[in-house]
Backbone bond lengths (Angstrom), bond angles and torsions (degrees), N, CA, C in turn:
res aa  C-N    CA-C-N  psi(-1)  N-CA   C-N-CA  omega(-1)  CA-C   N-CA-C  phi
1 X - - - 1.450 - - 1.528 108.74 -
2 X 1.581 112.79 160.45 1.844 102.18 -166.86 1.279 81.28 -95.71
3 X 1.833 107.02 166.09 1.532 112.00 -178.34 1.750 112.98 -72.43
4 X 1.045 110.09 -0.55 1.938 113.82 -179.19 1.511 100.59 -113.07
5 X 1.578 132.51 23.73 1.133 125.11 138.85 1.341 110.46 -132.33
6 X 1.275 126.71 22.06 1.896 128.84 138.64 1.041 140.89 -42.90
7 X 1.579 112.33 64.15 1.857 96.83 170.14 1.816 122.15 14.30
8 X 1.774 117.11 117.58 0.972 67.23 -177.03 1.542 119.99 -95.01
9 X 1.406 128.33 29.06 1.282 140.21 -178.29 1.725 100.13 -69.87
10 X 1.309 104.77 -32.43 1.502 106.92 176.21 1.146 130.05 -73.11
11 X 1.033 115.61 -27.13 1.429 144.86 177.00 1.931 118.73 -47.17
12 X 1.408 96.95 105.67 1.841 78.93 178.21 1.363 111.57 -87.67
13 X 1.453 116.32 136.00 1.442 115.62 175.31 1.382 85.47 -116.00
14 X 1.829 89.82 156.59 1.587 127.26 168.94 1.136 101.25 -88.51
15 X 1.555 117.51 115.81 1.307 120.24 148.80 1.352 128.57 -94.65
16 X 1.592 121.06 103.26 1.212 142.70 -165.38 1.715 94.85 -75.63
17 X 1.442 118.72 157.96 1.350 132.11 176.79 1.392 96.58 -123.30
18 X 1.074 105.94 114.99 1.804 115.52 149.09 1.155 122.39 -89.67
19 X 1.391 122.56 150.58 1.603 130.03 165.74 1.577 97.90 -92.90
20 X 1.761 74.65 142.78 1.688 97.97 175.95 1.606 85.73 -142.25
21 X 2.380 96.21 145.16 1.591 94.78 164.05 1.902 97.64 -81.84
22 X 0.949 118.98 160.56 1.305 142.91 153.78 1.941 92.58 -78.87
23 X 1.716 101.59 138.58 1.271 100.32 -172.96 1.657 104.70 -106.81
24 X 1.192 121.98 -148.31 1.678 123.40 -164.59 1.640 92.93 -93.40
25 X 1.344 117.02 -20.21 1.201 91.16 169.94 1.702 130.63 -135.73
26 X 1.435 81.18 55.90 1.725 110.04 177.88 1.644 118.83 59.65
27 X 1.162 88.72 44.33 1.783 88.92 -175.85 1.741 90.84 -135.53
28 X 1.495 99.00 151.61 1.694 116.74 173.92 1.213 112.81 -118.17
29 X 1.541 140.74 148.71 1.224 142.96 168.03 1.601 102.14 -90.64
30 X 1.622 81.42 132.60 1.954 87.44 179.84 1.555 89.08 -159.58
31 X 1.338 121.71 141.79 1.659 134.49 161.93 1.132 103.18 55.01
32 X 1.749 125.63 24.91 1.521 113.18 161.02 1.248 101.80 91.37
33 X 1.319 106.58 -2.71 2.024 106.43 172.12 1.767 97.58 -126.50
34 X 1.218 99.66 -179.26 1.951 121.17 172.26 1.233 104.89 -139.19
35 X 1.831 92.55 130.97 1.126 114.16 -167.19 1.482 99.18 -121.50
36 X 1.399 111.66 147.08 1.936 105.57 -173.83 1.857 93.62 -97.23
37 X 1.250 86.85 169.56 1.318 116.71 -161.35 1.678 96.55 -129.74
38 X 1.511 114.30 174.20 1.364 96.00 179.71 1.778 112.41 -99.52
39 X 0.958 116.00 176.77 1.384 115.31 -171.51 1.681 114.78 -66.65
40 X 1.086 130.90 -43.54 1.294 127.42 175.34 1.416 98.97 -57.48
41 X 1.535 140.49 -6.52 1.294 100.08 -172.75 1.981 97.04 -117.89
42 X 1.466 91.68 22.27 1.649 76.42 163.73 1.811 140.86 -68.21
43 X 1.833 105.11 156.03 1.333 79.78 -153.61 1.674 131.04 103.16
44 X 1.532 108.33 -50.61 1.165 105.08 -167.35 1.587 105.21 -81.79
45 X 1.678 94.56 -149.33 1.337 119.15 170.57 1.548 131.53 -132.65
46 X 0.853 105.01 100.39 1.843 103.87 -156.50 1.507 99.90 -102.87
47 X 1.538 132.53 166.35 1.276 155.13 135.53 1.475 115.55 -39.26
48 X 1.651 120.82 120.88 1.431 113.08 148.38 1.327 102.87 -134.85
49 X 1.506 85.56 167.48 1.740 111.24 179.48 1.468 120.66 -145.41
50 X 0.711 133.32 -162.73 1.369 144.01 176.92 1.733 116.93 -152.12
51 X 1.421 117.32 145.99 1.501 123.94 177.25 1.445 95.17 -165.18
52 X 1.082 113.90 165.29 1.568 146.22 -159.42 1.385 91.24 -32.01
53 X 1.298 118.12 84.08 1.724 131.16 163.11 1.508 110.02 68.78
54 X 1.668 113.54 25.19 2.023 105.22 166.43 1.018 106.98 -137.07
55 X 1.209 122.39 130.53 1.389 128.34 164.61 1.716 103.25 -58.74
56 X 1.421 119.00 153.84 1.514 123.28 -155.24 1.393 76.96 -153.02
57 X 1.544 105.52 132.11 2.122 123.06 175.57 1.503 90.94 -130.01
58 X 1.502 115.53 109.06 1.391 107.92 151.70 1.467 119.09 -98.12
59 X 1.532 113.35 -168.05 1.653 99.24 172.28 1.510 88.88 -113.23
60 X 1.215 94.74 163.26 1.730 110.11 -163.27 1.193 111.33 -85.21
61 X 1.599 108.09 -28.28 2.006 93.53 177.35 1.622 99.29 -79.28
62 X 1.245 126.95 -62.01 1.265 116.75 -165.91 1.301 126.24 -78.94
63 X 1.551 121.45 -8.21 1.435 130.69 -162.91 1.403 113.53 40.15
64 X 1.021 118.94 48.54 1.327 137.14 152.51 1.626 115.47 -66.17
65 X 1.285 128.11 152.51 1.670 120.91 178.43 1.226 89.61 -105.16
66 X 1.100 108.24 156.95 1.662 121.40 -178.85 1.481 116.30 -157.80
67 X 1.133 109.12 13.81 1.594 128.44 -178.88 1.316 133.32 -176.81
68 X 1.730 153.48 84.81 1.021 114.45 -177.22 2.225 110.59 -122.45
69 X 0.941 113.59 161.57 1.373 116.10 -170.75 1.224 109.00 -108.34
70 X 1.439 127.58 170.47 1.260 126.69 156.85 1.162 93.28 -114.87
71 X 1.779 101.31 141.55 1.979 121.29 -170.73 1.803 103.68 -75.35
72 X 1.355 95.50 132.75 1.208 95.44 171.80 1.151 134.57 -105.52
73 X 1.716 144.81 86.22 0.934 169.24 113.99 1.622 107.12 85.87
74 X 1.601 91.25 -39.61 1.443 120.02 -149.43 1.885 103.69 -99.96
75 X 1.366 117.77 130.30 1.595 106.47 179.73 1.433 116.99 -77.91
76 X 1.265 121.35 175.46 1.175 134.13 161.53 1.877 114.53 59.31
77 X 1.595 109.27 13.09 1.483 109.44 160.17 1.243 130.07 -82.86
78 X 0.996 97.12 152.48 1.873 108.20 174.18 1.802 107.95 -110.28
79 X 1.241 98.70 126.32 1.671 106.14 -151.18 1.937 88.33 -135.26
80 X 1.676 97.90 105.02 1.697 112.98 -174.17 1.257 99.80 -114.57
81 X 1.191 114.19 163.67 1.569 139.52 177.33 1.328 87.37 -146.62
82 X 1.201 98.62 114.51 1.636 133.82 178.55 1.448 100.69 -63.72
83 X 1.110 137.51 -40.14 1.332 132.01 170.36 1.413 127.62 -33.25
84 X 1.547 90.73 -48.71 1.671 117.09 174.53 1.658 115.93 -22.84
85 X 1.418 87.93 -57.55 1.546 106.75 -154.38 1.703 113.40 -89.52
86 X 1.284 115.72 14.45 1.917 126.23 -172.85 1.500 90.94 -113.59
87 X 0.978 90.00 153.65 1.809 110.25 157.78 1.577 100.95 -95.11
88 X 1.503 131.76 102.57 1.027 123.31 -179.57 1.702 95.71 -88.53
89 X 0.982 142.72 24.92 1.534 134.45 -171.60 1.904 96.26 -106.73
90 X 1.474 127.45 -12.15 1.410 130.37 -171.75 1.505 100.93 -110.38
91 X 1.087 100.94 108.81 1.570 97.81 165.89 1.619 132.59 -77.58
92 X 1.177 109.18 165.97 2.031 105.77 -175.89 1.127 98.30 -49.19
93 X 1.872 122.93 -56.76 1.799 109.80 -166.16 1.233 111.54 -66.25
94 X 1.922 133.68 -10.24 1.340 114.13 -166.93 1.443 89.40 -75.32
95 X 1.740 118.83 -45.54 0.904 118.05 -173.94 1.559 141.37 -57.75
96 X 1.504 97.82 -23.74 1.462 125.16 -171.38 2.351 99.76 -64.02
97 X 1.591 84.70 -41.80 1.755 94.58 -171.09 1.599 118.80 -70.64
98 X 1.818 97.34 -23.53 1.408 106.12 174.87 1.527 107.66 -64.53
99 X 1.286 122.21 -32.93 1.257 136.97 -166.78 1.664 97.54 -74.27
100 X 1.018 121.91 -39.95 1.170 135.82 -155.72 1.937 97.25 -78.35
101 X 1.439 105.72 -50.21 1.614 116.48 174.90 1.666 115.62 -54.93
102 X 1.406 101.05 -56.25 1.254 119.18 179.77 1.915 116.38 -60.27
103 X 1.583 110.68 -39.25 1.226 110.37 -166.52 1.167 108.31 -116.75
104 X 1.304 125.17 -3.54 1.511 126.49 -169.52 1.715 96.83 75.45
105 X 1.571 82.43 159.64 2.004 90.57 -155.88 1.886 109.05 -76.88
106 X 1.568 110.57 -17.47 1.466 111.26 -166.14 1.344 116.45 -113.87
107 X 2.018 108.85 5.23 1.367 128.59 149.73 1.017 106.17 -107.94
108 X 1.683 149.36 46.06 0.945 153.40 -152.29 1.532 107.78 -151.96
109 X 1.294 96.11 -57.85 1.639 133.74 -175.10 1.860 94.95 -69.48
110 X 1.537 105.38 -65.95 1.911 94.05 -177.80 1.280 112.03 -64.26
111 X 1.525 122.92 -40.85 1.588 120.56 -178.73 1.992 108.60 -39.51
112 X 1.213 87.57 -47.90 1.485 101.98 -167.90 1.645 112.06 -64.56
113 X 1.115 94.91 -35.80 1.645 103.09 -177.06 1.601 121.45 -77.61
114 X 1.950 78.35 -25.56 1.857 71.72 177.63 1.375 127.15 -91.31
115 X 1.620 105.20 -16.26 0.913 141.82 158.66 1.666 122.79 -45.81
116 X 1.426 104.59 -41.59 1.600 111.24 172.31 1.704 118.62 -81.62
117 X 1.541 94.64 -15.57 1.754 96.10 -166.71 1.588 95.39 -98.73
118 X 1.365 121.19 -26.67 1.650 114.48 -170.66 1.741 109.19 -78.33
119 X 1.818 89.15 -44.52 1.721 104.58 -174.77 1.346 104.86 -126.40
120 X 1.102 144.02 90.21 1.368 151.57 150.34 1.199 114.75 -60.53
121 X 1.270 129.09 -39.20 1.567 128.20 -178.33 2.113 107.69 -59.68
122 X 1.265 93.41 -55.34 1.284 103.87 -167.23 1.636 116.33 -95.64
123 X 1.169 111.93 20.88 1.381 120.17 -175.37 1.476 126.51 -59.08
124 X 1.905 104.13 -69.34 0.965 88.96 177.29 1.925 109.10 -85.94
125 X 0.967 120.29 32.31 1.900 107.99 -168.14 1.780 79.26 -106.70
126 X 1.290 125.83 -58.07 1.139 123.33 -146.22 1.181 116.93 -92.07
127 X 1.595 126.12 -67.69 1.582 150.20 160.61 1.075 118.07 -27.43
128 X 1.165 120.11 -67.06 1.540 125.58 -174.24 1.644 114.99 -80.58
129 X 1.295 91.67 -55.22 1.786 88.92 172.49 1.693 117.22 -64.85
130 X 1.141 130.17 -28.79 1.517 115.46 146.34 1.179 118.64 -46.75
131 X 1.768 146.83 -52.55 1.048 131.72 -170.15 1.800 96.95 -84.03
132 X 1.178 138.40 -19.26 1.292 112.27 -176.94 1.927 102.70 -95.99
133 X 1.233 119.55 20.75 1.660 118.31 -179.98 1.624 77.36 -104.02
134 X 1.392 137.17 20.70 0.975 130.20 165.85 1.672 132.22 77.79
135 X 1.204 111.04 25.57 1.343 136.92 167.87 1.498 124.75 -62.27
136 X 1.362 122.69 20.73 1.453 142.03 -157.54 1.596 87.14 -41.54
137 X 1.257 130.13 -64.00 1.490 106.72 -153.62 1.704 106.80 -77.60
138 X 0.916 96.14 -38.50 1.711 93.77 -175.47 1.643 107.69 -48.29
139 X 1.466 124.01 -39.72 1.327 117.66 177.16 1.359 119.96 -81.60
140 X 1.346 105.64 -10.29 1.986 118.24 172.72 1.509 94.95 -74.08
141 X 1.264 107.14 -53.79 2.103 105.86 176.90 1.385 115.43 -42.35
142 X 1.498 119.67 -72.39 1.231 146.26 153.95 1.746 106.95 0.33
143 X 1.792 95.98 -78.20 1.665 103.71 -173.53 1.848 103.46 -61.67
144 X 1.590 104.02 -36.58 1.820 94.57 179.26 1.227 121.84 -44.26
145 X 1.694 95.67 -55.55 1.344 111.47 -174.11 1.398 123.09 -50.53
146 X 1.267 114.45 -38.57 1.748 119.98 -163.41 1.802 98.94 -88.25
147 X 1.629 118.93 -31.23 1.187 98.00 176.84 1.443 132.38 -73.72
């Protein structure tokens, strides 16, 4: 069959890998949009590709995937996966105890609580990991403020 009457499901495409840097704040330019990447790999230099409508980020020594998107149609977006941006390797209690060092355990304990009942969504990504990236006064304000 000629290649311009090939199904194109039949069709083998080459998927070429380009390097892209990942920038300072974890996003790559690809198709006229930015796509995030995860946080350990800011800075670097990762693998992309493309396949049936996703952008695909591996890392370049291991070719490992470590990200992939669906392309968006549309120019000039910035297209995140919130995942990107957590340290999923720290859990709430590692975090909960930092709180506990930093604030003492029974301004530690209400911050946290009130913290879980107002904002539950963003608790442990946002709240806590600001006061344990070491923000001591801002979360001393914080606990003033709310009592």
């Amino acid at each position: 069959m000629q290649p311009y009457l090939t199904p194109a499901c039949l069709s083998v495409k080459s998927t070429t890998q380009e390097t892209r840097q990942v920038d300072k704040t974890s996003l790559i330019s690809g198709q006229s949009n930015k796509y995030s990447a995860p946080m350990a790999y800011q800075s670097a230099k990762v693998a992309v590709s493309t396949d049936a409508g996703q952008l695909l980020i591996n890392d370049l020594a291991s070719g490992d995937r470590i990200a992939e998107h669906v392309i968006s149609l549309e120019k000039g977006q910035i297209i995140k996966n919130t995942h990107h941006y957590r340290d999923l390797q720290q859990r709430v209690v590692t975090l909960e105890s930092l709180l506990d060092q930093q604030l003492g355990a029974l301004a530690s304990q209400r911050l946290c609580a009130l913290l879980k009942a107002t904002s539950p969504n963003i608790y442990a990504q946002r709240s806590v990991t600001g006061c344990q990236a070491g923000h001591r006064d801002t979360c001393r304000a914080v606990w003033r403020y709310q009592r």
